[in-house]
N, C-alpha and C positions, 0 to 999 in steps of 0.2 A: 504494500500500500504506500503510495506517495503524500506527503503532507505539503508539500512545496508544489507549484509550478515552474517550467519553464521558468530558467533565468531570463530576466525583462519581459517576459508574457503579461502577466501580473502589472510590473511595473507601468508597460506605457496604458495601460486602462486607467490605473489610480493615477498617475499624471494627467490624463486628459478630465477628468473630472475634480480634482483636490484646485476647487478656490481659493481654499485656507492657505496654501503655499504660495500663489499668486498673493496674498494680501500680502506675508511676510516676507516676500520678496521685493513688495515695492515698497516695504518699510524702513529695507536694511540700509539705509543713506541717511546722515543726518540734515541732509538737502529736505530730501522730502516729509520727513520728520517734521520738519519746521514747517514745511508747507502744508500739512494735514493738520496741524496745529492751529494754523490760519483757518483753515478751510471749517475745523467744528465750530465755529463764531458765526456762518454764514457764506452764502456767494460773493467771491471775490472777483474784481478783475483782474487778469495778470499784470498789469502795471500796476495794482496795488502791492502783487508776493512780491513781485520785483523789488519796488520801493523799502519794504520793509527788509526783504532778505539781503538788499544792497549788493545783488548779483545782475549780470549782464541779459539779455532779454534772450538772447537764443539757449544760455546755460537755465535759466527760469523755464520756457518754455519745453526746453529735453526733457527735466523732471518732470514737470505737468504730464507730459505725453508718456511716459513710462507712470505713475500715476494712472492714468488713464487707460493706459493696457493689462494693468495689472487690477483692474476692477475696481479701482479705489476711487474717482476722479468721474466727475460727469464735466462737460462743456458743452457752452452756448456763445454763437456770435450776435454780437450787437451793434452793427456797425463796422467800424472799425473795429471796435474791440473783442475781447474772447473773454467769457466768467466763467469760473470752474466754481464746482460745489461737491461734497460728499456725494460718490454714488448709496444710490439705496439705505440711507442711516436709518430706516427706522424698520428696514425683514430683519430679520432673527441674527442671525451670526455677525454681519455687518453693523448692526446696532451695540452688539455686547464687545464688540471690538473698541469701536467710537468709543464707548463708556469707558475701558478700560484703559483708552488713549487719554482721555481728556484728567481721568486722575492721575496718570503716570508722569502727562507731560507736567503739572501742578511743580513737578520737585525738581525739574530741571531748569537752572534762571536764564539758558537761552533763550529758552522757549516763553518760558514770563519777559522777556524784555523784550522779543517779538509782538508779543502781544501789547503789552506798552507803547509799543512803536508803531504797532498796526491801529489801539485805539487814539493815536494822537495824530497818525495822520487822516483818518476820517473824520474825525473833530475840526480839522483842521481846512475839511472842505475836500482832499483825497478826491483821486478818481473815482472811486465806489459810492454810488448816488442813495445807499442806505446809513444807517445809523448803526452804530454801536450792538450790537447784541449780544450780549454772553452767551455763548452755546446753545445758538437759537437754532443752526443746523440739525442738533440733535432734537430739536423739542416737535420740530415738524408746523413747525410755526408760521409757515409758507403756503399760499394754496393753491400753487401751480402743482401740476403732474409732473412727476419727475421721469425721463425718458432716460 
């Protein structure tokens, strides 16, 4: 009796369905750490992650798009412009992710001084034509459909 399959039989099936490793792969950069950081406050423009992450607009937008690939990241163009938001924060695994992100990032002071700097430059009139929200992403406090 065999208890194993085929070496990589098994494996490419659980790769092509394991979201969960797709999340933690687009987590593993402190680039985009920062940037999901941002993103549980609300939809961002990308001139806004730029201005606060104080990175160049094609190295802002590589994360974004691996962000994006890796299920984490939704976008919408408006214009000229491009908003990214949390994909899917409030189905099941994606939401207890968020949650656990938003207390982890709490104890790191990069992360709080992004935030600092993300809420002073929309106070300040900032590209993003919303207001301040504490981890309104996760509350579902929005009432468009999220694609």
């Amino acid at each position: 009796m065999r208890i194993y399959s085929e070496p990589g039989h098994a494996s490419l099936s659980l790769k092509k369905n394991m979201k969960l490793e797709r999340y933690f792969k687009g987590l593993a950069d402190i680039t985009r750490l920062r940037m999901l950081n941002l993103l549980l406050h609300g939809e961002l423009c990308g001139c806004d992650i730029q201005y606060v992450l104080e990175m160049s607009q094609p190295n802002v937008s590589r994360h974004l798009t691996y962000l994006k690939n890796f299920g984490l990241v939704l976008d919408r163009r408006d214009g000229p412009r491009i908003f990214y938001r949390l994909a899917d924060p409030r189905s099941d695994a994606p939401k207890r992710l968020y949650e656990y992100l938003q207390q982890a990032f709490k104890e790191e002071a990069i992360l709080q001084e992004d935030l600092r700097h993300m809420k002073a430059a929309i106070q300040a009139g900032s590209c993003t034509q919303s207001q301040w929200r504490p981890y309104s992403a996760l509350a579902g406090s929005r009432g468009e459909t999220r694609t």
